[in-house]
N, C-alpha and C positions, 0 to 999 in steps of 0.2 A: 554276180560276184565270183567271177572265174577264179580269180587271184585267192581266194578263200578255198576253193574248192580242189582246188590242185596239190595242195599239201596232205588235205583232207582226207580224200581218195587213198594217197598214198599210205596215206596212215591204216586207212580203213582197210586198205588191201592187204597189206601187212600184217593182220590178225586173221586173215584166211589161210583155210586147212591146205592149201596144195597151190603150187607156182602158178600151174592155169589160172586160178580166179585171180592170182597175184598179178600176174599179168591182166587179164581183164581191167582191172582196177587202174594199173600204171595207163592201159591204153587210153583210159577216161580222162585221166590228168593231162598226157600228151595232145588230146581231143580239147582240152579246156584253156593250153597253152596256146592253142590259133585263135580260140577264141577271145583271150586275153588281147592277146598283138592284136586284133581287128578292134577289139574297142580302142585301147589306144592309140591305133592310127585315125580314128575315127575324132579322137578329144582331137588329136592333134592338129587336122586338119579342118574342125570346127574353132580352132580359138581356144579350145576350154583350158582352166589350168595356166600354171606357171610356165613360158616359154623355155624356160634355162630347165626344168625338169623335163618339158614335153619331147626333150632331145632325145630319142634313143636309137642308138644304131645295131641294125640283125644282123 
């Protein structure tokens, strides 16, 4: 559940004492962001899903 996890992080990171782990935190979400795109290139390319939504351009 990338898509969950990336708001998440940020959030989470955001209540840490000092920009370093702030950052650490952001780097996980940016880390969870490829991993996003790869599942859904992956629906998209299996069929799965609505075609008119599976559109998305990088």
């Amino acid at each position: 559940m990338s898509s969950c996890l990336i708001p998440s992080n940020i959030a989470e990171g955001s209540g840490k004492r000092n920009k370093l782990q702030f950052a650490e935190f952001l780097s996980t979400s940016l880390t969870c962001t490829f991993e996003l795109e790869t599942q859904l290139l992956i629906s998209e390319r299996r069929g799965y899903g609505n075609k008119e939504l599976n559109h998305y351009h990088w």
